[in-house]
N, C-alpha and C positions, 0 to 999 in steps of 0.2 A: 332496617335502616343501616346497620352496620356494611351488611352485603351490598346495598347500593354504594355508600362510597369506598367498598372492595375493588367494585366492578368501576367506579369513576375512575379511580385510583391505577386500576390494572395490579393492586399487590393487597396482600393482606396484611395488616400492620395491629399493634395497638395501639388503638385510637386514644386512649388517656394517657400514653406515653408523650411526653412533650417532645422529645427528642427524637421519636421516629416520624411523628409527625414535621419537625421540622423538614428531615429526611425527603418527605414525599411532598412539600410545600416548595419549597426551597432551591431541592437541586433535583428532583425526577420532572415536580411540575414548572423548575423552574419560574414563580412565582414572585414577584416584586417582592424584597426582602425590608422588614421596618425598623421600629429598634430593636436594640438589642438587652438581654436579658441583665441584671445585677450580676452576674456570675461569667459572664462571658471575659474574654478578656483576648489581646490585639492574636494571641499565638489561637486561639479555640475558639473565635467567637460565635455565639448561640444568639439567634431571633427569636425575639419571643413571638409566642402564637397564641396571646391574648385575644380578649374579645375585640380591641381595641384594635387591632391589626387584623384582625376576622373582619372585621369591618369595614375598615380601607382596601380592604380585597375582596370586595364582595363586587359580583358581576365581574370581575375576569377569570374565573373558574368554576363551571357548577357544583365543583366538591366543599366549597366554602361555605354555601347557603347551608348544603346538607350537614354539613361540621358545628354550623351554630345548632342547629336542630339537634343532632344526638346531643351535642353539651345541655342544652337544656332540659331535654325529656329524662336525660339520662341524671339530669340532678332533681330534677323533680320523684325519680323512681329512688334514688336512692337520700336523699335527706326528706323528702315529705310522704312520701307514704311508707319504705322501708324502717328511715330511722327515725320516725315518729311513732311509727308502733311500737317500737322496743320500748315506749318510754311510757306505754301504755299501763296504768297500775290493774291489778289481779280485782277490780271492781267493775273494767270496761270503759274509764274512766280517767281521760288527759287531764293531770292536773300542771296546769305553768304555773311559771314563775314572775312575779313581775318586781321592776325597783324601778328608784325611781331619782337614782345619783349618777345611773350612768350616760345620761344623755347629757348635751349641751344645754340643749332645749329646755329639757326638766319636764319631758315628756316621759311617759312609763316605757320600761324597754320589758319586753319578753324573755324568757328561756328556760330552755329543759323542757318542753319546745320552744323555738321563737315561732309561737302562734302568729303576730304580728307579721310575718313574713309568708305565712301559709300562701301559697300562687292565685291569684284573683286573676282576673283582666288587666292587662296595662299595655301602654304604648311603648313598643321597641324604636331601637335605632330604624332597622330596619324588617317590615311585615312579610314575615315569615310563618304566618299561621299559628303560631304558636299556643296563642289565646284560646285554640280549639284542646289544648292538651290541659293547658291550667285551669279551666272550666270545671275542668273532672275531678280536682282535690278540693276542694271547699265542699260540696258536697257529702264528702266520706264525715261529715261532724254530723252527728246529730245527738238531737237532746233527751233527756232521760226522758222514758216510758210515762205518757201524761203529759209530757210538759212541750216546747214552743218554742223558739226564739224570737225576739223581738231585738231588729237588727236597727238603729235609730244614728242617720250618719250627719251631723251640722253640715249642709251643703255649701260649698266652694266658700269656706270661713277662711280662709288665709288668703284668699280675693278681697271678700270683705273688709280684712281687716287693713289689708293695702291701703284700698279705698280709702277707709277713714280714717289714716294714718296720715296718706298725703293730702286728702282732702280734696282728692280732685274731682270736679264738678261734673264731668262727661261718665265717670264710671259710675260715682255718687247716685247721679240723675237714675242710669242703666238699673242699680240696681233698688231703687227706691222705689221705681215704679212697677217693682217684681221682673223687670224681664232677663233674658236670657243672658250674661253677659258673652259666651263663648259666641254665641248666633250674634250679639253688636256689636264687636269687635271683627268676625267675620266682613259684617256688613262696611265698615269701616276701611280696613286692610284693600279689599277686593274691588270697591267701589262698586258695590251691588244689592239690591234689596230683598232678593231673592236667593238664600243661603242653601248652599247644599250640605249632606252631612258631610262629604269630604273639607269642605271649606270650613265648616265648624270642629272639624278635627283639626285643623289646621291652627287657625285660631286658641282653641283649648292648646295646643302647644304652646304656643307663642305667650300666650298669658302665665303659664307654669312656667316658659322659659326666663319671661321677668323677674319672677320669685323665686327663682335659683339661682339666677345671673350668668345663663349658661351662652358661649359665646357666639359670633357669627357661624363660626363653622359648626357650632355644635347643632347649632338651630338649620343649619342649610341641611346636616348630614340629617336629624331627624324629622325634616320636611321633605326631601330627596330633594332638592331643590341646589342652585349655587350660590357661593357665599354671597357675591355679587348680590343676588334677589332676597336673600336673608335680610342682608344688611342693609335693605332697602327698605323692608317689614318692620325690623327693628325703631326705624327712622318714622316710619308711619304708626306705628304703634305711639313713641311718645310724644307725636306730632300731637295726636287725638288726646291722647292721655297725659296731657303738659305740667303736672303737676308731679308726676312720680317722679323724674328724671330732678328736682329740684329735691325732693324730699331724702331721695338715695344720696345726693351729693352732700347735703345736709349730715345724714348720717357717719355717712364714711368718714366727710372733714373730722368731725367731733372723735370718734373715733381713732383717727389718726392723731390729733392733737393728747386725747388722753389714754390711751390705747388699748380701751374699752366700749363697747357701746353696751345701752341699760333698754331693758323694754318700760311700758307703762307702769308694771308691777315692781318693779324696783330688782327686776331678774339682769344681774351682766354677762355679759360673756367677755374674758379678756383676750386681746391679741399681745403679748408682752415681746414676741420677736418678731409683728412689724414692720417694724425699722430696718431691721438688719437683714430681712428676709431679703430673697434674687426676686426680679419684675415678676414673674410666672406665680411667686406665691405671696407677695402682697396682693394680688391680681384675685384673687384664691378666697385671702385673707376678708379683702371688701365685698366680698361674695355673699360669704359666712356672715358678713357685720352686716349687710342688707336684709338676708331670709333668716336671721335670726329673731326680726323684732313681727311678723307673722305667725312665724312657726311656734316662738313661746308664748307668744298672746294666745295662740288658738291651745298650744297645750293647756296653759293657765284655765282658761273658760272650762275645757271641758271635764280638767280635773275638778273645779271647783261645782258640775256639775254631777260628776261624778257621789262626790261627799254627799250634796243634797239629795240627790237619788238612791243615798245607801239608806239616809238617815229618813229619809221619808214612805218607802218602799219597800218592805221589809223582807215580802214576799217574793220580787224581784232581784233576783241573783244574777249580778253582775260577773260574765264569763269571760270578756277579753274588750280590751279599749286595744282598736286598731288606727291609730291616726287620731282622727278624728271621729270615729263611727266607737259606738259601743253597742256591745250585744250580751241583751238580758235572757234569762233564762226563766220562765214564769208558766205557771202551773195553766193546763188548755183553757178552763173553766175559769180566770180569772185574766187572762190578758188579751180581751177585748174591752173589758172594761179600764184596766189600767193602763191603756197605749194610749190617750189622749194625757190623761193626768203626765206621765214619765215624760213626752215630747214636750209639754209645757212647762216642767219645771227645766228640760234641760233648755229652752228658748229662754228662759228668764237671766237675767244677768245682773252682776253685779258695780258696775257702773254703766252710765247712761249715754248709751252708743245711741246715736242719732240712725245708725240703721240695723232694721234686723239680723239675725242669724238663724233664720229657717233651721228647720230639722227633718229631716227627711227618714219616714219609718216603713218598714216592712215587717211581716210575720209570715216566718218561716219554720217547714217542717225541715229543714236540714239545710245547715250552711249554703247561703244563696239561692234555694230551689225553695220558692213564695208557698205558703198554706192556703188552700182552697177552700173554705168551709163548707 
């Protein structure tokens, strides 16, 4: 990989050097230059060669595609499978760390590893293949000699919990009656009855980009699409969905007036600078005030599933709460029998949500790669 953008490049450089890359960005390939870096200043000014400007340059130089590529293989080799071994105990044996004060959320954070960050599949700005490299660390876990994973994930619960937050009647419907909601939203957007999985990709965007509050352009850039037809998506999206765009305005207001918002659990998060914050980060700020009342309801749930499953399950050793997904560790000879019991206490809840929160289970002989009996 490196040899290829040698040969792109026409020079040999170091590649993790920010400042020769500059060099060979800037003024060899002469390449649109973006902002510019904290440290830069009118007499020396330095561009930064972020992911974020890797970005905005992607397609007018083939050396760019290949540059996001090494940055990420090259961090995957060196923070997931180099510096995660080191931290390997003389038993064979990852033990993390978790707490549970350093998030906003009051969701559990990871470290010493951040297991929770281990590389899964996920969607980039822009499909670079990469998915085919991170496939290959999850994998490398596997569970003690005898024993199983039983990986059990609450499916699309901060959708859910949208839902039933604004109450609105079309996703409600969607998903009351079990179906798909990324496939009717698709069908919605597109005006078509017959979904493809690019369009269901597409859609699954567009619904997580609600629950972020990620902007026009951010939704054209990871559609590959223009802002233009983004913010057209956006428009059709809470055309169909009429009641979320009333419930977020709701929020925010209330928010702005006390400069806090609270979930159902009596969880707040405060914004105390606000007010005085520039457009770009009160912008920011209602962001945070909106995916905060999903994100901590679904931590809440699954922590409080969590408890019941320690206390009820004795057998079952709980190895890492990723998000939403938690994954048990349970002896071969006993967790065919307890995967029905574990998915139903964690579907059980403790106020009375008018719609479910499915739970989706697998069992696995090694992180992600399913048990065949």
């Amino acid at each position: 990989m490196e040899e290829k953008i040698f040969n792109i490049s026409g020079i040999e450089f170091n590649l993790n050097s920010a400042d020769q890359l500059r060099e060979i960005l800037f003024k060899k390939l002469k390449l649109p230059k973006g902002k510019k870096t904290y440290k830069s200043d009118d007499a020396n000014p330095k561009y930064s060669t972020d992911k974020s400007v890797l970005i905005s340059l992607y397609g007018k130089h083939e050396i760019i595609g290949e540059i996001m590529k090494y940055r990420t293989i090259s961090k995957l080799l060196s923070k997931e499978i180099i510096g995660t071994e080191k931290l390997m105990s003389d038993d064979g044996i990852i033990y993390g760390s978790f707490g549970i004060t350093a998030t906003t959320s009051g969701r559990l954070n990871s470290s010493h590893p951040n297991l929770q960050n281990i590389s899964g599949e996920k969607m980039d700005e822009i499909d670079l293949g990469l998915n085919e490299y991170r496939a290959k660390i999850r994998p490398l876990y596997i569970p003690r000699e005898g024993y199983l994973f039983l990986r059990a994930d609450s499916s699309q619960i901060e959708l859910r919990i949208l839902a039933w937050l604004s109450q609105d009647p079309n996703m409600l419907k969607i998903l009351k009656s079990g179906g798909d909601i990324h496939t009717e939203t698709a069908k919605n957007i597109f005006n078509i009855s017959d979904v493809s999985d690019e369009m269901r990709k597409k859609a699954k965007t567009m619904n997580f980009a609600i629950i972020y509050g990620l902007s026009d352009d951010q939704v054209a850039q990871r559609l590959g699409i223009s802002k233009a037809e983004a913010s057209a998506f956006i428009r059709k999206y809470f055309t169909n969905f009429y009641r979320l765009k009333p419930w977020m305005n709701e929020v925010v207001n209330f928010m702005r007036m006390n400069l806090y918002t609270e979930n159902i659990f009596g969880r707040r998060r405060r914004f105390p600078n606000y007010r005085t914050a520039e457009e770009n980060k009160r912008k920011a700020y209602e962001r945070e005030c909106i995916n905060h009342h999903p994100q901590s309801i679904a931590g809440t749930i699954v922590q409080l599933a969590q408890i019941r499953c320690h206390r009820k399950f004795k057998e079952a050793h709980q190895l890492i709460q990723v998000h939403d997904e938690l994954i048990f560790e349970i002896s071969q000879d006993k967790i065919f029998d307890m995967k029905d019991d574990i998915i139903n206490e964690m579907e059980r809840h403790v106020i009375p949500f008018d719609i479910v929160f499915p739970v989706e289970s697998v069992i696995e002989k090694r992180w992600s790669i399913e048990y065949v009996n």
